[in-house]
ZAVEXDO-423015 format. One record per residue (C-alpha): residue in three letters; chain; x, y, z. Coordinates in steps of 0.5 Angstrom, whole numbers. Layout:
<rs>
+------+------+-------+-------+-------+
! code ! unit !  east ! north !    up !
+------+------+-------+-------+-------+
!  ALA !    A !     X !     Y !     Z !
...
+------+------+-------+-------+-------+
</rs>
This chain:
<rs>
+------+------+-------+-------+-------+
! code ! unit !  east ! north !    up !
+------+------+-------+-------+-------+
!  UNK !    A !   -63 !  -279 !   348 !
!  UNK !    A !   -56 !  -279 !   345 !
!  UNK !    A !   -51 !  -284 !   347 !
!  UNK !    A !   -46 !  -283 !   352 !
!  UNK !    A !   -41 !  -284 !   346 !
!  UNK !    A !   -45 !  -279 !   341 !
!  UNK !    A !   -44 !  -275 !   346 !
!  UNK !    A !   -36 !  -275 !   347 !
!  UNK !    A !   -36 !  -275 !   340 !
!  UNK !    A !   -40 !  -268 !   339 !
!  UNK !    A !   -35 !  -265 !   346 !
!  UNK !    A !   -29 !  -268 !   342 !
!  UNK !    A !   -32 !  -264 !   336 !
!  UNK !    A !   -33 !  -258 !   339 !
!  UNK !    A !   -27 !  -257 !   343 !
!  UNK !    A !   -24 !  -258 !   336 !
!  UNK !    A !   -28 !  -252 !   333 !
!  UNK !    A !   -24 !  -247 !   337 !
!  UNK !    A !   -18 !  -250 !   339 !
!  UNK !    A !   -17 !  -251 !   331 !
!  UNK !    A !   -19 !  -244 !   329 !
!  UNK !    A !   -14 !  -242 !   336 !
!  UNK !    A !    -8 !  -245 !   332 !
!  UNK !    A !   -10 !  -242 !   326 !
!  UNK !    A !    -9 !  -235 !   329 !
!  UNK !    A !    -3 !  -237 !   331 !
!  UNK !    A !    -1 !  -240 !   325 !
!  UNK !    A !    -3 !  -233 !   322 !
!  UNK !    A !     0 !  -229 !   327 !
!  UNK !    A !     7 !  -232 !   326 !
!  UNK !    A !     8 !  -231 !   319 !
!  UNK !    A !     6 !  -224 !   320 !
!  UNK !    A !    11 !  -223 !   325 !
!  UNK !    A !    16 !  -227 !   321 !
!  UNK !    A !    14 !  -224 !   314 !
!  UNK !    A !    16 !  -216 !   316 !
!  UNK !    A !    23 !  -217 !   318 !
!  UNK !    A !    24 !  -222 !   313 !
!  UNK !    A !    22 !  -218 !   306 !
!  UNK !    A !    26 !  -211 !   309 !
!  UNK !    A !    32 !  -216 !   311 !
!  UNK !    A !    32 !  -221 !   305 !
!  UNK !    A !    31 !  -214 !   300 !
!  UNK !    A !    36 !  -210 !   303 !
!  UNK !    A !    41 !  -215 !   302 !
!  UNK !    A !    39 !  -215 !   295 !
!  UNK !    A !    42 !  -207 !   294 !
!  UNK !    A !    34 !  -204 !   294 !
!  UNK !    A !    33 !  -198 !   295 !
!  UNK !    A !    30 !  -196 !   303 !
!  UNK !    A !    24 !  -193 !   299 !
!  UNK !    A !    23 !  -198 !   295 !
!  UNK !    A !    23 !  -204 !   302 !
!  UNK !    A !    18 !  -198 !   304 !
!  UNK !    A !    14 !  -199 !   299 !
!  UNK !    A !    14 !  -206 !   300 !
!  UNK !    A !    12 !  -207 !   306 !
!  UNK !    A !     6 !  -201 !   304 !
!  UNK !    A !     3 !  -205 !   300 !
!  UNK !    A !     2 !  -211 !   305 !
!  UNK !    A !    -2 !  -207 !   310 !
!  UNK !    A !    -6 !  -204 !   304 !
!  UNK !    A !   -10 !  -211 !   303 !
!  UNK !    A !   -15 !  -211 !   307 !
!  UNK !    A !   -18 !  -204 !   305 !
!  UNK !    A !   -19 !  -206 !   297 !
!  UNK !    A !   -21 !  -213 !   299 !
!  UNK !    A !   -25 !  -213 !   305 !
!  UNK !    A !   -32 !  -211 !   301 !
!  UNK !    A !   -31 !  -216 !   299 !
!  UNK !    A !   -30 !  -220 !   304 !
!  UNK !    A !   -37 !  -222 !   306 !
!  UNK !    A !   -39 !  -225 !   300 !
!  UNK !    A !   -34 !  -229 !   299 !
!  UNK !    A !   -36 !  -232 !   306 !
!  UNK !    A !   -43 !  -232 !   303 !
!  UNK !    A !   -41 !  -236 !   297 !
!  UNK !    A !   -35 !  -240 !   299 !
!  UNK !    A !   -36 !  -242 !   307 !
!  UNK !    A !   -30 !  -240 !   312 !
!  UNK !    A !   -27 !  -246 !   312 !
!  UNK !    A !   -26 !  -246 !   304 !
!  UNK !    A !   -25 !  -239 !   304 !
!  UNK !    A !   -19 !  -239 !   310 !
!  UNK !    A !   -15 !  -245 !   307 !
!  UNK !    A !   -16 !  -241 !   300 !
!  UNK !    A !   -12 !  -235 !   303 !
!  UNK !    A !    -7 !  -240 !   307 !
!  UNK !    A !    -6 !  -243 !   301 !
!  UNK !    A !    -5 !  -236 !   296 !
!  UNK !    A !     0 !  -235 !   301 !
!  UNK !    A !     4 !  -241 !   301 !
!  UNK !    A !     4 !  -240 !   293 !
!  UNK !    A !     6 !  -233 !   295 !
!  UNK !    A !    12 !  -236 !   298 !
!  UNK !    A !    13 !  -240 !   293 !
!  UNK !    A !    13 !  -237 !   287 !
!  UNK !    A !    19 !  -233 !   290 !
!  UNK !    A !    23 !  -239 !   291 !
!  UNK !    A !    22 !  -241 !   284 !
!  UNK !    A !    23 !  -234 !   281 !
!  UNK !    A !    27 !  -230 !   285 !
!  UNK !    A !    25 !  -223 !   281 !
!  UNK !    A !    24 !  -217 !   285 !
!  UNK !    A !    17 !  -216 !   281 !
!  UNK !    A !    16 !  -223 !   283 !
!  UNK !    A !    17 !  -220 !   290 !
!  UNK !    A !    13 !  -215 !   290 !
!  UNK !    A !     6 !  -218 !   287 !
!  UNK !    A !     7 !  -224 !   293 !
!  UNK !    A !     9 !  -219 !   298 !
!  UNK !    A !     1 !  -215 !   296 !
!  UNK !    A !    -2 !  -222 !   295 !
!  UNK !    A !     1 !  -225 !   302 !
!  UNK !    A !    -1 !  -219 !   305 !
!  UNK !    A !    -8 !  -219 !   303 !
!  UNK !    A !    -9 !  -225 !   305 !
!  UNK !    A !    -5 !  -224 !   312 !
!  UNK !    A !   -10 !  -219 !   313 !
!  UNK !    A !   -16 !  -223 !   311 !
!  UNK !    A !   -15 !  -228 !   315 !
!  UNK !    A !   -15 !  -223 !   321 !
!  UNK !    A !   -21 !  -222 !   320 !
!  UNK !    A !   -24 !  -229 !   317 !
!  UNK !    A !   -21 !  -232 !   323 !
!  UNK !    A !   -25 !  -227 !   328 !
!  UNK !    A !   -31 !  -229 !   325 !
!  UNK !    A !   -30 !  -236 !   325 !
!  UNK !    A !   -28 !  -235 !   332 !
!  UNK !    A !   -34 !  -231 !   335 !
!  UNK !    A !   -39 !  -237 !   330 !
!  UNK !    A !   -36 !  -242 !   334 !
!  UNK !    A !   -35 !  -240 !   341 !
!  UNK !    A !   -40 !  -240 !   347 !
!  UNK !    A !   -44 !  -234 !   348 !
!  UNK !    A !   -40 !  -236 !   357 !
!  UNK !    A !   -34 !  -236 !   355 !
!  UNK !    A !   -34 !  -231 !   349 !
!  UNK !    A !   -30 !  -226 !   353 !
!  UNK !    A !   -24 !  -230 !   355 !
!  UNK !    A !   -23 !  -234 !   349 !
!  UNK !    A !   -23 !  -228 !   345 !
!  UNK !    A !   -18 !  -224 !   349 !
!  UNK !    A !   -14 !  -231 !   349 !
!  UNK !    A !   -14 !  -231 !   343 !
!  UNK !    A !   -11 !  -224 !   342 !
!  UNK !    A !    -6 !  -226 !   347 !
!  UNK !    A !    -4 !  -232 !   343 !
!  UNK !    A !    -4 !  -227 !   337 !
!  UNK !    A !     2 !  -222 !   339 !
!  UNK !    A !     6 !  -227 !   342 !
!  UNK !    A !     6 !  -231 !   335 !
!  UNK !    A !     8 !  -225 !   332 !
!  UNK !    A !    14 !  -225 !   338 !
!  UNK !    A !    16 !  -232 !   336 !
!  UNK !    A !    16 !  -229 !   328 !
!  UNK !    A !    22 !  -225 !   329 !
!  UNK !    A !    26 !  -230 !   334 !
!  UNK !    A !    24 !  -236 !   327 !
!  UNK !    A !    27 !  -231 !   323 !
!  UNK !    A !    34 !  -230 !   326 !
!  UNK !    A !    34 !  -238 !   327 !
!  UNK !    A !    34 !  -239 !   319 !
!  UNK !    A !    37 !  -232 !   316 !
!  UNK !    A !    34 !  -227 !   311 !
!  UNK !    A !    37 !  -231 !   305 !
!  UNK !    A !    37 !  -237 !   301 !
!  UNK !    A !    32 !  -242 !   301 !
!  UNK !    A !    31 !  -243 !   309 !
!  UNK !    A !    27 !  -237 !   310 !
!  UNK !    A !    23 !  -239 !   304 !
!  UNK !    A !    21 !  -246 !   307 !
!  UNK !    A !    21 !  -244 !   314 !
!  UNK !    A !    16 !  -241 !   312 !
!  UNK !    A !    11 !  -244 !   308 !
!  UNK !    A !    11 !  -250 !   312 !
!  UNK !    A !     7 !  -248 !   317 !
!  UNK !    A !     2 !  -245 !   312 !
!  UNK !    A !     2 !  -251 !   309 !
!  UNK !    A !    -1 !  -254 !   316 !
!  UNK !    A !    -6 !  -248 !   316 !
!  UNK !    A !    -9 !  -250 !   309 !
!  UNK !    A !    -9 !  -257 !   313 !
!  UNK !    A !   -13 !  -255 !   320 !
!  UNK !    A !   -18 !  -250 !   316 !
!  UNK !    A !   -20 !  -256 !   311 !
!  UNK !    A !   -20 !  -261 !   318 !
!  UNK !    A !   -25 !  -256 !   321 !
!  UNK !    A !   -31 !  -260 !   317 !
!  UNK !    A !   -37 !  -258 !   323 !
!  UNK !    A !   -37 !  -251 !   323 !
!  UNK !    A !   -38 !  -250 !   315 !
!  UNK !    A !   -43 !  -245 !   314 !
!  UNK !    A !   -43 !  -242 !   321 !
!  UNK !    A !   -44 !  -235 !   320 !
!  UNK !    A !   -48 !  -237 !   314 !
!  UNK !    A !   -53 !  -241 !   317 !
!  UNK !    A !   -56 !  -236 !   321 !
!  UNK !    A !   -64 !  -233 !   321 !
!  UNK !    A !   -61 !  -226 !   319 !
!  UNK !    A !   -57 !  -228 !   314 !
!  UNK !    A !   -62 !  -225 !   308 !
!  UNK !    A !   -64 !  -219 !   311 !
!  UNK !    A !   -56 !  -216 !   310 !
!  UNK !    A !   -56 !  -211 !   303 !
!  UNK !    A !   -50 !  -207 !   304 !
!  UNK !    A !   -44 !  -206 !   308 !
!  UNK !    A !   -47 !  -199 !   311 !
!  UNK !    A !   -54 !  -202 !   312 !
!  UNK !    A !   -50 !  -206 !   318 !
!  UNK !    A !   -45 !  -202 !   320 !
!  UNK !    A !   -51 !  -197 !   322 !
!  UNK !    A !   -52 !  -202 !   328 !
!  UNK !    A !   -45 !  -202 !   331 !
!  UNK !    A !   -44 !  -195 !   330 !
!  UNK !    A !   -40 !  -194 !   337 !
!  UNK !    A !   -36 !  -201 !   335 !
!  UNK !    A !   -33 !  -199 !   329 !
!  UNK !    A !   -31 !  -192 !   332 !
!  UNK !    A !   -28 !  -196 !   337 !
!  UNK !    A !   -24 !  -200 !   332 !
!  UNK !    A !   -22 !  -193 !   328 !
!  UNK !    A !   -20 !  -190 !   335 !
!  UNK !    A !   -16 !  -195 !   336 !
!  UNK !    A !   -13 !  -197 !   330 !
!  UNK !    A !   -10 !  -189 !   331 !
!  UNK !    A !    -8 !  -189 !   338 !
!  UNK !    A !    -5 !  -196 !   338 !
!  UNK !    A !     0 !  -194 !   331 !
!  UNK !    A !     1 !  -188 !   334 !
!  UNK !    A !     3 !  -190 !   341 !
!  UNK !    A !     7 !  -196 !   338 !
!  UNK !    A !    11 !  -191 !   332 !
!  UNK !    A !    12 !  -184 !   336 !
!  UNK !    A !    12 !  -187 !   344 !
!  UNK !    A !    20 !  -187 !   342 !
!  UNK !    A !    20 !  -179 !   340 !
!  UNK !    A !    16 !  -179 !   347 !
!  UNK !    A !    21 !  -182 !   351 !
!  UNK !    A !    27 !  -178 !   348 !
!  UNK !    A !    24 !  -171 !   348 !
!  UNK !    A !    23 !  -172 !   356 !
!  UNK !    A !    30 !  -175 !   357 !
!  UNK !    A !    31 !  -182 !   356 !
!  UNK !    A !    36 !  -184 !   352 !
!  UNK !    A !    35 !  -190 !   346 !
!  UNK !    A !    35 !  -196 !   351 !
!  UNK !    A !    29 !  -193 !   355 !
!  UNK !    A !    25 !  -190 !   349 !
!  UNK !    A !    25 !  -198 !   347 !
!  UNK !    A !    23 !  -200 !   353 !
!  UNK !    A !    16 !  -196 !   352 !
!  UNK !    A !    14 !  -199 !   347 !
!  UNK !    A !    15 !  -206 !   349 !
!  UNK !    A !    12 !  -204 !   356 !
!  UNK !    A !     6 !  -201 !   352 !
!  UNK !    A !     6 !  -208 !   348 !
!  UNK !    A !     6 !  -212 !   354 !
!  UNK !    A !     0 !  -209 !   356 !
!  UNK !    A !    -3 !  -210 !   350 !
!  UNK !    A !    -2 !  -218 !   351 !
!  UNK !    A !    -3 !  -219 !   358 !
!  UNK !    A !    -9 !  -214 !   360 !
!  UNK !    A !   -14 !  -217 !   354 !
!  UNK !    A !   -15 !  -223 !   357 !
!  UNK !    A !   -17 !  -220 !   365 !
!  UNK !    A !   -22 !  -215 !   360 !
!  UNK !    A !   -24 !  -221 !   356 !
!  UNK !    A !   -26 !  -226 !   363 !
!  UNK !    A !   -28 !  -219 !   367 !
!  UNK !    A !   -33 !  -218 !   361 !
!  UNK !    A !   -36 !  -224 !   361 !
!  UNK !    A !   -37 !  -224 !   368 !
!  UNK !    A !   -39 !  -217 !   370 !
!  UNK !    A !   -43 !  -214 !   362 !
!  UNK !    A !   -39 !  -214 !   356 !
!  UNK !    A !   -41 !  -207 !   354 !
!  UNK !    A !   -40 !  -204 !   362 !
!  UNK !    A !   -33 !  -206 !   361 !
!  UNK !    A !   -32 !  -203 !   354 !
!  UNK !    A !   -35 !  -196 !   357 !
!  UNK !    A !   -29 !  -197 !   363 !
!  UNK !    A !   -24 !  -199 !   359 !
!  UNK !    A !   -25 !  -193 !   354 !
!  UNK !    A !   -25 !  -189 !   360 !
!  UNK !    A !   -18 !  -193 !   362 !
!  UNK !    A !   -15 !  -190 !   356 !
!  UNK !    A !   -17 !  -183 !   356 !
!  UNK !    A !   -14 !  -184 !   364 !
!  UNK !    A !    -8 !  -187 !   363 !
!  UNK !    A !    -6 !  -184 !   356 !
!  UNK !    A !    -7 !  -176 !   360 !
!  UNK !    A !    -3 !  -179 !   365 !
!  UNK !    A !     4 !  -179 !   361 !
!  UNK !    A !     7 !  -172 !   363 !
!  UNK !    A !     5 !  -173 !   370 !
!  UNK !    A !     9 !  -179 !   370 !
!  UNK !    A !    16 !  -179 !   366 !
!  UNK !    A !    20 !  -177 !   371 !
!  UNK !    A !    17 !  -182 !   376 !
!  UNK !    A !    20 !  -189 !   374 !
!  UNK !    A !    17 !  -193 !   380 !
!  UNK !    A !    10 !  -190 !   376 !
!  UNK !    A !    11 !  -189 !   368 !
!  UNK !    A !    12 !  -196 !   366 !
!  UNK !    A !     5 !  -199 !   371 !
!  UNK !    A !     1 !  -193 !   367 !
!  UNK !    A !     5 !  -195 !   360 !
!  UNK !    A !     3 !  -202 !   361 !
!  UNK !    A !    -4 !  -199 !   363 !
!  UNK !    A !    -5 !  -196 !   356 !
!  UNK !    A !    -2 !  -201 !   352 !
!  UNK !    A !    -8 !  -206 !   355 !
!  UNK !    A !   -13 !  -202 !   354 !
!  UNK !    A !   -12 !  -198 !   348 !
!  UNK !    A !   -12 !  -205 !   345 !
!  UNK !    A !   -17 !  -208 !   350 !
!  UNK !    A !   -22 !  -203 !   345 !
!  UNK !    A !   -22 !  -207 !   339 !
!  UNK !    A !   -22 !  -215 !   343 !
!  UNK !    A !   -28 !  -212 !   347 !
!  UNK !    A !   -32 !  -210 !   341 !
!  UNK !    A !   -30 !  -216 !   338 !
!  UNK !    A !   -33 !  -219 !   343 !
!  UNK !    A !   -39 !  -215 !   343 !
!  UNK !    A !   -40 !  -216 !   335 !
!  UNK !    A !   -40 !  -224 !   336 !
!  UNK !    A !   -45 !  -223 !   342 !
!  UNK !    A !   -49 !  -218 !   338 !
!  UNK !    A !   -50 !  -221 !   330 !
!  UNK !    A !   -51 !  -228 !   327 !
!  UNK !    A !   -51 !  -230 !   320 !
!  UNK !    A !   -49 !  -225 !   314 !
!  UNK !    A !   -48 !  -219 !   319 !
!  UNK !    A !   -43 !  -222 !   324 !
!  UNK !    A !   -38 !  -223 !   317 !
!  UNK !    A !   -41 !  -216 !   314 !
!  UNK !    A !   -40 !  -212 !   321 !
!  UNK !    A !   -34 !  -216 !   323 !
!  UNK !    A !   -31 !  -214 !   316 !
!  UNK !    A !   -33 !  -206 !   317 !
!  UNK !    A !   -30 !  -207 !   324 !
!  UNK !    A !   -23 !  -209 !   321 !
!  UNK !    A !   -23 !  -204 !   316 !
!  UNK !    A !   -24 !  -198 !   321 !
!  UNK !    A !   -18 !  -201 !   325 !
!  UNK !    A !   -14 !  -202 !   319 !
!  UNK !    A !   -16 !  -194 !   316 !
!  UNK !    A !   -14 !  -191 !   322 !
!  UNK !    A !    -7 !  -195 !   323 !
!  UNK !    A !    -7 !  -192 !   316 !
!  UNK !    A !    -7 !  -185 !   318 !
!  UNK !    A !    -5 !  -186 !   325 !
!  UNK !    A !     2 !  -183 !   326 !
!  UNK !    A !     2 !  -177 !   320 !
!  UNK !    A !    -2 !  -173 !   323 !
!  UNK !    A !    -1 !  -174 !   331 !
!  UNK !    A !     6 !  -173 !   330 !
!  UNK !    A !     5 !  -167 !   325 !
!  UNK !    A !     2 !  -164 !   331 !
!  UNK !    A !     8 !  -166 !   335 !
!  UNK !    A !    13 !  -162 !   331 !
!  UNK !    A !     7 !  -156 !   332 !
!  UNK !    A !     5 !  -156 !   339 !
!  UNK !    A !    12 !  -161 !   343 !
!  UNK !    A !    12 !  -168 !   345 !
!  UNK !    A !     5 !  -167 !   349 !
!  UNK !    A !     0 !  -167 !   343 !
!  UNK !    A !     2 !  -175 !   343 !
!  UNK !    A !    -2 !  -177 !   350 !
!  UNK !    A !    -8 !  -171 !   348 !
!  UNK !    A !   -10 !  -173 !   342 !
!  UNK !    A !   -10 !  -180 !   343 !
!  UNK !    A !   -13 !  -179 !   350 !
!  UNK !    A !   -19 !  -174 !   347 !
!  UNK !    A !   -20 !  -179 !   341 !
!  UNK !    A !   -23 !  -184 !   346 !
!  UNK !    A !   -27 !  -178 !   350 !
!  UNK !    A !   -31 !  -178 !   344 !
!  UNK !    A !   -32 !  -185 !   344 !
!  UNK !    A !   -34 !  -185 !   351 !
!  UNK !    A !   -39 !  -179 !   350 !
!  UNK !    A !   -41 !  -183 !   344 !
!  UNK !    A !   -42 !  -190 !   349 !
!  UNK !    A !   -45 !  -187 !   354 !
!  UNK !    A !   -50 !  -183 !   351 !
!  UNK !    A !   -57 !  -183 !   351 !
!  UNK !    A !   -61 !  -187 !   347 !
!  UNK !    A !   -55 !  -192 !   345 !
!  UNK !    A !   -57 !  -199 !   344 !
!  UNK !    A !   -55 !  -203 !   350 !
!  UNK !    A !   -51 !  -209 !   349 !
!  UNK !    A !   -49 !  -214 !   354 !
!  UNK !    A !   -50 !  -210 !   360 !
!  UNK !    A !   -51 !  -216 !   364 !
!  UNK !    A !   -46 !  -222 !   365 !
!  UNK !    A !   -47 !  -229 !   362 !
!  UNK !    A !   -51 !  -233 !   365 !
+------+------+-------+-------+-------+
</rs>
């Protein structure tokens, strides 16, 4: 029998493991947040071209689709400890590298670098949070996180206006939080080998062999890569082809934001009481309701902005329930693999997202934007609900 000492010892550790990785994702999302409005303030300060700031800030996002195969390996052969401290540190010599050599390719080469590390880190603290989380309180802890995620991103810009977008100020402000990630990720000792050590581990060949496994969870994450991006980008062309002026065009997209922060975490703790997989067939069919609701609301004030902010929680609540699923459902080498296909969906349909729904939009008017994004999450609720479809989580934790 352990020592009552020993056993304060392992709570301490424990509550270190979530609570280290937690700050972690905060840490990330504050410098996503942060480096977006700086690198397009800081090179338009510079004379760049606006097409040039563009293409800034498409190679960042671009990332995560040319690394992330690669992802899993990486994880097998250096461990999430190492591998996250690792991205943290490229992106504080990121950083760096432009304080010591204020070279606009210099800016370019870090801004793919952090930016590949940015959305690596998205991924590898996801997996490092579904290894060290209970399987009772998965649900709510990841829709915390999510929750902690976007207001990070929230305070980045607010760091940024403190600091100003030229000199030497921005650059540091930024790499001091970065240099506490590389610290806190090599702290985190006890959960070395966490996804590697599981029994399914050696059975894992292919990306594709995985995702097989969580099919209707890596459409979840596609569809709302798309509705999401083209809700945030193209709800401000909503709102004005139905009357709002710019202020009220705005106020849509920080309502949609709003629900993505706030109704995760209610998802989150519903799930685990009341069936992971039920509550992710409830939330599509949310999506596809309040989506549809649009045009039924915009003219009705005391009703648009509680559909809106309806929409922005479940349409976001999608990707963290299949998050939570994925940590429920896969251990070892196939947690990093799914986990990192699940990534990579979203990503390639935030990609594609805007383009085509708003094309439609110029085709068809303003309600192609609710249609579409409401008919993409049809298909995924008739995909979750059909026969056959592999059951996860229909029961509450115990």
């Amino acid at each position: 029998m352990p020592s009552p000492d020993k056993t304060k010892s392992a709570a301490r550790t424990r509550y270190w493991r979530v609570a280290g990785v937690l700050l972690l994702i905060g840490i990330e999302a504050l410098l996503f947040g942060y480096s977006y409005p700086f690198f397009s303030l800081a090179l338009e300060k510079k004379g760049i071209a606006t097409w040039l700031i563009g293409l800034n800030a498409s190679i960042a996002g671009a990332g995560i689709l040319i690394f992330g195969p690669f992802v899993p390996w990486l994880i097998d052969r250096m461990g999430l400890r190492l591998l996250v401290a690792a991205q943290f540190a490229l992106s504080l010599a990121s950083f760096a590298a432009i304080f010591a050599f204020d070279n606009i390719a210099v800016w370019f080469i870090a801004r793919f670098v952090m930016g590949t590390c940015f959305s690596a880190l998205w991924t590898t603290t996801e997996i490092w949070l579904n290894g060290v989380v209970d399987d009772r309180n998965r649900g709510r802890i990841v829709g915390a996180s999510g929750t902690l995620y976007a207001a990070c991103q929230f305070m980045g810009p607010l760091l940024l206006s403190g600091t100003g977008s030229t000199g030497s100020l921005p650059l540091i402000a930024a790499m001091v939080p970065l240099a506490i990630g590389v610290a806190v990720a090599l702290s985190i000792r006890s959960a070395v080998g966490e996804v590697d050590d599981e029994e399914e581990s050696g059975d894992v060949h292919t990306l594709r062999m995985s995702l097989t496994l969580a099919g209707s969870l890596i459409a979840a994450a596609f569809l709302t890569g798309i509705g999401e991006t083209a809700m945030q980008s193209l709800l401000p062309l909503y709102g004005l082809a139905h009357g709002l002026n710019d202020a009220g065009a705005s106020r849509l997209v920080a309502v949609f934001s709003l629900g993505e922060a706030v109704l995760i975490v209610a998802l989150g703790w519903f799930a685990d009481r009341h069936g992971r997989r039920l509550t992710l067939i409830g939330t599509a069919g949310l999506a596809v309701v309040s989506t549809l609701a649009f045009p039924f609301v915009m003219d009705k004030a005391f009703l648009l902005e509680p559909v809106v902010f309806i929409a922005g929680g479940t349409v976001s609540g999608l990707y963290t329930l299949g998050i939570v699923l994925i940590g429920q459902d896969f251990r070892g080498q196939r947690l990093a693999v799914v986990s990192t296909g699940f990534a990579m969906a979203y990503s390639a349909g935030s990609v594609i997202g805007s383009t085509p729904i708003g094309f439609l939009m110029d085709l068809f008017g303003a309600e192609a934007l609710p249609v579409t994004v409401a008919l993409g999450f049809v298909a995924l609720l008739i995909f979750l609900v059909r026969p056959g479809q592999k059951k996860a989580a229909e029961a509450p934790a115990d």
